[in-house]
Backbone as CSV, one residue per row, in Angstrom:
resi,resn,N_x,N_y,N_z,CA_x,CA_y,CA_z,C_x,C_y,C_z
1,UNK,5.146,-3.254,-78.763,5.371,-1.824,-78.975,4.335,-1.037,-78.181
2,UNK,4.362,0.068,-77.483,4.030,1.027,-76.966,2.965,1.503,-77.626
3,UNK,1.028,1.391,-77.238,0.460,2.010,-77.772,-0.022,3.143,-77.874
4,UNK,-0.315,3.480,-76.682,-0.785,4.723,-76.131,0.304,6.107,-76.332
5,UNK,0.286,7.082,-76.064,0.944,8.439,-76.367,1.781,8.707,-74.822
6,UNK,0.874,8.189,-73.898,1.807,7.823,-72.460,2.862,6.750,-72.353
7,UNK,2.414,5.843,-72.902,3.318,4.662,-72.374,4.838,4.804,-74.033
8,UNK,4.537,5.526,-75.303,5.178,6.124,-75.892,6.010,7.009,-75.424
9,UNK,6.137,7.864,-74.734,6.699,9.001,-74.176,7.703,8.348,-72.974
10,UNK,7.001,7.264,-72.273,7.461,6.379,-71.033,8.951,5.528,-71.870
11,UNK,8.582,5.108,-72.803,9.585,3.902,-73.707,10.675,5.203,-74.219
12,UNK,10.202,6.340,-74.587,11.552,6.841,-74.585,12.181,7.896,-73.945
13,UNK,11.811,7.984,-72.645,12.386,8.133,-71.473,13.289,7.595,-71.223
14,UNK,12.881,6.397,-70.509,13.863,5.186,-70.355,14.593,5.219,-70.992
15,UNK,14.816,4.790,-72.273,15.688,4.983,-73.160,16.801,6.069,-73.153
16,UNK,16.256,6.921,-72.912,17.365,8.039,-72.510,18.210,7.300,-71.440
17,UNK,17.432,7.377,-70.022,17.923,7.029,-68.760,18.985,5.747,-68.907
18,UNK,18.339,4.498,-69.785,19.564,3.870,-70.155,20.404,3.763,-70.335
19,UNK,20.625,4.967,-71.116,21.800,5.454,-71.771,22.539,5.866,-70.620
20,UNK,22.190,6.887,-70.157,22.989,7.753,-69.270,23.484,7.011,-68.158
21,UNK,22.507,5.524,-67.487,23.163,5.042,-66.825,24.084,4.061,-67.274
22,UNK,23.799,3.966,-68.413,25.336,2.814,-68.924,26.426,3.767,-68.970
23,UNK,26.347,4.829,-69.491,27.543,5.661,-69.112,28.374,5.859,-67.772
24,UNK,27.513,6.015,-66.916,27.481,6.842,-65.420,28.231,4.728,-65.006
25,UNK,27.628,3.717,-65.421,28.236,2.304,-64.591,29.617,2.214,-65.460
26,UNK,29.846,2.599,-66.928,30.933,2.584,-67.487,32.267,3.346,-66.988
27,UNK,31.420,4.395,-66.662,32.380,5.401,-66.064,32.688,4.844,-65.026
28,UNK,32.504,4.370,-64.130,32.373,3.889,-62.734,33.938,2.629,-62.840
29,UNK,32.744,1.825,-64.055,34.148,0.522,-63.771,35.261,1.026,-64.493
30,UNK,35.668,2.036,-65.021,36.789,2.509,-65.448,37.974,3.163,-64.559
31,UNK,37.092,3.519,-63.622,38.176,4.031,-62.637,38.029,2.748,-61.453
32,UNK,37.381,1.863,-61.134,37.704,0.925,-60.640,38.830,0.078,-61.332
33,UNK,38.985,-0.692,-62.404,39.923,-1.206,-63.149,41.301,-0.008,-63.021
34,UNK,41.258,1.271,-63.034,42.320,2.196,-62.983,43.159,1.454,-61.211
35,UNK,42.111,1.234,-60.409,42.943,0.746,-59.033,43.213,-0.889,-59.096
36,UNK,42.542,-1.158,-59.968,43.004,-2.908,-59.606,44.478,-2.797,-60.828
37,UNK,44.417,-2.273,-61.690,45.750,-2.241,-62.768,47.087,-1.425,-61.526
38,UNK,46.634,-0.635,-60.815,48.005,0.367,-59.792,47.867,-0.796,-58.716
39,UNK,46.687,-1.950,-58.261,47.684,-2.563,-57.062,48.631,-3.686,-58.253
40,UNK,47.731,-4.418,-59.254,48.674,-5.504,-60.094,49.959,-4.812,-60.366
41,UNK,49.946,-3.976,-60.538,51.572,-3.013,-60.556,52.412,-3.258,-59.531
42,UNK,51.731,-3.113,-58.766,52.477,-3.594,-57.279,52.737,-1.222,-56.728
43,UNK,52.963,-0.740,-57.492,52.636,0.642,-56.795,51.922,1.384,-55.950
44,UNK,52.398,0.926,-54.626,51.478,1.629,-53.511,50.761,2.795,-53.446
45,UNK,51.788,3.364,-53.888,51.046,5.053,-53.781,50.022,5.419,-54.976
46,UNK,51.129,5.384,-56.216,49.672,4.963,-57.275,48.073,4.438,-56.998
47,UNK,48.089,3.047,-56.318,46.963,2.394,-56.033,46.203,3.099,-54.966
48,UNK,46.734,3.811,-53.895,46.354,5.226,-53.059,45.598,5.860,-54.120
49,UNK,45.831,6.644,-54.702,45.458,7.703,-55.728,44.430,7.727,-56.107
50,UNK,44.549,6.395,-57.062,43.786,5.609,-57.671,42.647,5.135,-56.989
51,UNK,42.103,4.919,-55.582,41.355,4.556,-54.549,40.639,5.654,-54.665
52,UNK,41.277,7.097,-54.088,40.930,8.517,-53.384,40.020,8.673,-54.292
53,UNK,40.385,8.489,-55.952,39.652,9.290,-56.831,38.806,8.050,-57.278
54,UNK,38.397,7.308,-56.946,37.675,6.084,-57.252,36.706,5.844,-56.390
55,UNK,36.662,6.448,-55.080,35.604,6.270,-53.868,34.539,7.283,-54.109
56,UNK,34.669,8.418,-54.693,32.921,9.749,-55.044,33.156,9.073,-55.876
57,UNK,33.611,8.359,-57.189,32.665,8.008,-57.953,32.080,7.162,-57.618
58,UNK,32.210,6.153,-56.819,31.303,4.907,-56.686,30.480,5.258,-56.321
59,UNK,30.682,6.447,-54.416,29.173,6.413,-54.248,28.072,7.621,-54.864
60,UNK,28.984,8.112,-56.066,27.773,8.757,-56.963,26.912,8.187,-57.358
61,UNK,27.390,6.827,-57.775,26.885,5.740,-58.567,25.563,5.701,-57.873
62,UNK,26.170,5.329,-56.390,25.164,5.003,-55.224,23.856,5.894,-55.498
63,UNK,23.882,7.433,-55.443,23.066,8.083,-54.957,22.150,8.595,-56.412
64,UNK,23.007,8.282,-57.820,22.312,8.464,-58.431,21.524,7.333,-59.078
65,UNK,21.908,6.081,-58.257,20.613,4.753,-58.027,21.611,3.617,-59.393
66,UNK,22.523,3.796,-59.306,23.058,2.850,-60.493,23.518,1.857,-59.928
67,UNK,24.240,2.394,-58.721,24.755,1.132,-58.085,23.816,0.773,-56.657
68,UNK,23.991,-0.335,-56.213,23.088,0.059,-54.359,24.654,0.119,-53.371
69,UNK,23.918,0.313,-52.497,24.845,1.242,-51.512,25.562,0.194,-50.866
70,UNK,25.038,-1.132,-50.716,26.113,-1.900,-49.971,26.892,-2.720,-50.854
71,UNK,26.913,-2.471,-52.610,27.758,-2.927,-53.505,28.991,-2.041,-53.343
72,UNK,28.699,-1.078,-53.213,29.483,0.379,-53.243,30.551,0.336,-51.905
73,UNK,29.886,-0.703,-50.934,30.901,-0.370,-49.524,31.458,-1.547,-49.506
74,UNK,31.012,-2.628,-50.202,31.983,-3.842,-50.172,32.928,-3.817,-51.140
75,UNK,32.671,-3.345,-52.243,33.964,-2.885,-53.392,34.878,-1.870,-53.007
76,UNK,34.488,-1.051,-52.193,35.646,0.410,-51.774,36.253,-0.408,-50.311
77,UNK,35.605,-1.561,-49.741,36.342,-1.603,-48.455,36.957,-3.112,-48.779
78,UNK,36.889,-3.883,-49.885,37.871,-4.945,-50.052,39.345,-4.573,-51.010
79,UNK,38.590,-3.210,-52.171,40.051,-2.409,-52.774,40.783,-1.770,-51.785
80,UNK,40.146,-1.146,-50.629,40.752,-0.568,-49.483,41.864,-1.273,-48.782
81,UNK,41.347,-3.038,-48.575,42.026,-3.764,-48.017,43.138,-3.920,-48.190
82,UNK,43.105,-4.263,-49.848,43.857,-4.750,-51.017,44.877,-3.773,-51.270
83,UNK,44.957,-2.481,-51.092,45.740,-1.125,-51.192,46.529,-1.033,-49.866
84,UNK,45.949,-1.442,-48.708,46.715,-1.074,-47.344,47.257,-2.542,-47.473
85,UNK,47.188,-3.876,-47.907,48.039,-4.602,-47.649,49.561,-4.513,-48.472
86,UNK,49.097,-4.123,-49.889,50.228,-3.386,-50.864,51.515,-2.442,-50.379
87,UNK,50.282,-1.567,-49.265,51.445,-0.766,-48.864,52.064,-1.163,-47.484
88,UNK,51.621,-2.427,-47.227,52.287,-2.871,-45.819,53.644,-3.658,-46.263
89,UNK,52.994,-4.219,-46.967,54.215,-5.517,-47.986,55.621,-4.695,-48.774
């Protein structure tokens, strides 16, 4: 446990920040799962949609340090893949 009145104040900081970033990564994989459920559908355009509005959130994620930045470009550019082959097929 936290003795000092600094390192007290520090423990529930964090604690906050925890929070907010489990929200901010929850939020995140929710609209990711929203594009992997529109390509398993097999709905092209849906899974479009579903991409457009799924790419600022990720790299919010990015910039507000939840996610790192090259998690963020390999997940938006293999769903990317995965969406333009949907709509080729």
């Amino acid at each position: 446990m936290a003795n000092t009145a600094q390192s007290q104040k520090r423990a529930r900081q964090i604690e906050r920040r925890t929070a907010v970033n489990k929200a901010r990564r929850s939020r995140i994989r929710t609209f990711l799962r929203k594009v992997e459920e529109a390509i398993a559908s097999g709905n092209a355009d849906a899974a479009r949609e579903a991409l457009r509005i799924a790419q600022p959130e990720l790299m919010r994620g990015v910039t507000k340090g939840v996610v790192h930045k090259n998690t963020a470009a390999r997940k938006i550019s293999r769903l990317a893949a995965r969406v333009k082959a949907l709509s080729a097929a």
